[in-house]
N, C-alpha and C positions, 0 to 999 in steps of 0.2 A: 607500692600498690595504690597507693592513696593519689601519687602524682598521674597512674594511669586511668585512675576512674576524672578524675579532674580533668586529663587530655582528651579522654571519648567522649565525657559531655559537650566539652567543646564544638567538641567536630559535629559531635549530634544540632546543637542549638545553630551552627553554621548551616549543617544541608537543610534544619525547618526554616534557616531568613530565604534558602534558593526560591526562586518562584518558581511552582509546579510547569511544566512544561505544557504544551498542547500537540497532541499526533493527531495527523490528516492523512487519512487513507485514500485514493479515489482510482479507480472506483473501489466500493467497498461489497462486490461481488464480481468473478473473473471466471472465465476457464483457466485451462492450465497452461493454454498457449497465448494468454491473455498477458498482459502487466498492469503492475500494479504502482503506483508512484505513494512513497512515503515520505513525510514529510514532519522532524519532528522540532517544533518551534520552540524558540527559547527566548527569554527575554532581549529585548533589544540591545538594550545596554549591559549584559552580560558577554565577556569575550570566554566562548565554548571551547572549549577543547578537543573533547571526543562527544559523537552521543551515541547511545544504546543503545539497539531493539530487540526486544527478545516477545518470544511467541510460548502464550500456555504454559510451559515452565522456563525458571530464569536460565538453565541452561542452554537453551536454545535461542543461542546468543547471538546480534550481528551488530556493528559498529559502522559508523559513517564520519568523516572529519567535516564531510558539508552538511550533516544532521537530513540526510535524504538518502534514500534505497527505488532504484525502480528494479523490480523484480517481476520476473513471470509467473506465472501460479505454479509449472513444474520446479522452478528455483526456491519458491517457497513450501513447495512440500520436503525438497531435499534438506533444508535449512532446517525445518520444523519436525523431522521425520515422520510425515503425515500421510495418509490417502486422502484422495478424493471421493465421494465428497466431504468435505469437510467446513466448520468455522473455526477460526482461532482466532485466539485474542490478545492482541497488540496491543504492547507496551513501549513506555521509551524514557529515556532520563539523558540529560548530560553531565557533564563534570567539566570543572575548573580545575586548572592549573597554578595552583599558588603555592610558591617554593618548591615545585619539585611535588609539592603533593596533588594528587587526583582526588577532588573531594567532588561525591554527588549529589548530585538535586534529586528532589522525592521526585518518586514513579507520575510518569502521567494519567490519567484516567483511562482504562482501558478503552479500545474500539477493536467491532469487531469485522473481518475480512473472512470471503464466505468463497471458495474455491469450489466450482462444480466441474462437469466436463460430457458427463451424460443425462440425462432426468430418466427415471423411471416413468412405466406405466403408472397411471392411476386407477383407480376400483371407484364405483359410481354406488351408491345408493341410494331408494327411496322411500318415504314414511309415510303415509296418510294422515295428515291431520283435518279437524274438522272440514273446513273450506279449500283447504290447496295441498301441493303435494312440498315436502321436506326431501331437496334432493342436495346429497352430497357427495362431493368429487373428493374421493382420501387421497393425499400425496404422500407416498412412503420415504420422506424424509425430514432427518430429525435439524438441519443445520438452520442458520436463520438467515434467512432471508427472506421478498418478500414476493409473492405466486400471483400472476392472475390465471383465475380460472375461465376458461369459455365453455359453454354447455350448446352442445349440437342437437339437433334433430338428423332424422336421415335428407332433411332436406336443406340444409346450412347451420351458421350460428345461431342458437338462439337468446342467450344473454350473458354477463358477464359477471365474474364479483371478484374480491381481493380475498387472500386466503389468510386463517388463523392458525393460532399457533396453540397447540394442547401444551396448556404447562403441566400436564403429568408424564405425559409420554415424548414431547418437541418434536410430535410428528406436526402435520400443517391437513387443513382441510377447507373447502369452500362450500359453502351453505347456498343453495337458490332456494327461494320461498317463490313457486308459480303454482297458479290455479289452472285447471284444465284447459280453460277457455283462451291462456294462454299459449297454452302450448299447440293447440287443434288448433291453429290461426292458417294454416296454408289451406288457397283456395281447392284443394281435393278432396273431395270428404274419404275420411279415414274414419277407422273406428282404433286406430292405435297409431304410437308412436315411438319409434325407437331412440331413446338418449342414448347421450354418449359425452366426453369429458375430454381436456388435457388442461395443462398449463403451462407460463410460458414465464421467464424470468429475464430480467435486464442485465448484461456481464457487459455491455458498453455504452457510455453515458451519452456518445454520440447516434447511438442506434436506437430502434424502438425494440420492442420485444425482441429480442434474436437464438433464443435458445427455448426450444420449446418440446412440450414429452410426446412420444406417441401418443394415440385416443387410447383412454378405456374402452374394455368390452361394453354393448350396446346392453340398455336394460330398456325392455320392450313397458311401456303405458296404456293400458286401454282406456279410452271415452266411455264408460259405461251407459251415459246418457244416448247418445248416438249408435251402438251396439242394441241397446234396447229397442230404439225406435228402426233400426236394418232390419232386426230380428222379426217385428210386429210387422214390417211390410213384405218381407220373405212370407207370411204363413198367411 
């Protein structure tokens, strides 16, 4: 008993001299017919053996002798037994070969890889606050990564933000803070205006935006100031 707790400290005090490994995802959001290139580096002067990757739990296990996986995001739902959308969170370690025995290096720091393949609708809303209006675009989804939002009029774009992330819920939402006077900017005089919302997310490093949701349903604004002054020269 005593020569087997003496043997597993060993091996213990061995895998904390390993130096922790570093995983490199890229991109680190794909579709599903996308790939993904993994890459998990090891010290230089260490001769590897095998390395790990395992996804969310350690069962979900896959090994490489070059310490790299390129994968497409439908191969890594199979691997990970996941849907779409999804994030998971990648792991990796290697091991040495000395005598015959496989001994590992501590886990890398997790990173995370964010598979999507459709975006839902989003839902728009709006607040009055004193001076301008509180308008927000909800994106109904919880995974992470990161949104831009664009806010429409019925008569184009009209500004942009990056979206948050509720850490209660890991839904994502984009906030525009505009005053009226911004929005009533097209030379037609209106006494309203109909918003509207989508978002659009990056799944290739070499593209700009390429994955983007439908509009939300239009939530109509009135100019009250400008309604008032119609109204007084109708009567």
């Amino acid at each position: 008993m005593e020569l087997f707790i003496i043997t597993l400290l060993h091996l213990l005090m061995e895998v904390q001299s390993y130096k922790v490994p570093n995983l490199k995802v890229s991109p680190d959001v794909i579709r599903e017919s996308n790939s993904v290139h993994l890459i998990c580096e090891s010290p230089v002067d260490v001769k590897v053996s095998l390395c790990y990757f395992y996804s969310n739990e350690e069962e979900n296990t896959n090994f490489s002798q070059s310490c790299q996986l390129h994968l497409t995001g439908t191969e890594l739902l199979l691997w990970t037994r996941e849907k779409s959308p999804v994030s998971l969170n990648i792991r990796c370690f290697y091991t040495i070969n000395e005598n015959g025995i496989h001994k590992p290096s501590p886990y890398s720091p997790p990173v995370t890889l964010t598979i999507l393949d459709t975006l839902q609708k989003p839902s728009i809303s709006v607040a009055d606050s004193t001076d301008q209006l509180i308008i927000s675009c909800e994106i109904p989804l919880t995974v992470k990564a990161e949104f831009i939002c664009n806010l429409y009029t019925e008569y184009g774009p009209l500004k942009q933000s990056l979206s948050q992330r509720c850490t209660q819920t890991g839904e994502h939402q984009c906030i525009f803070y505009m005053s009226l006077s911004e929005i009533f900017t097209h030379k037609q005089t209106v006494s309203s205006r109909q918003l509207s919302c989508d978002y659009s997310v990056k799944t290739d490093p070499e593209n700009e935006m390429n994955l983007r949701s439908p509009r939300s349903d239009v939530y109509p604004v009135r100019d009250l100031y400008n309604s008032q002054i119609n109204t007084v020269a109708i009567n």
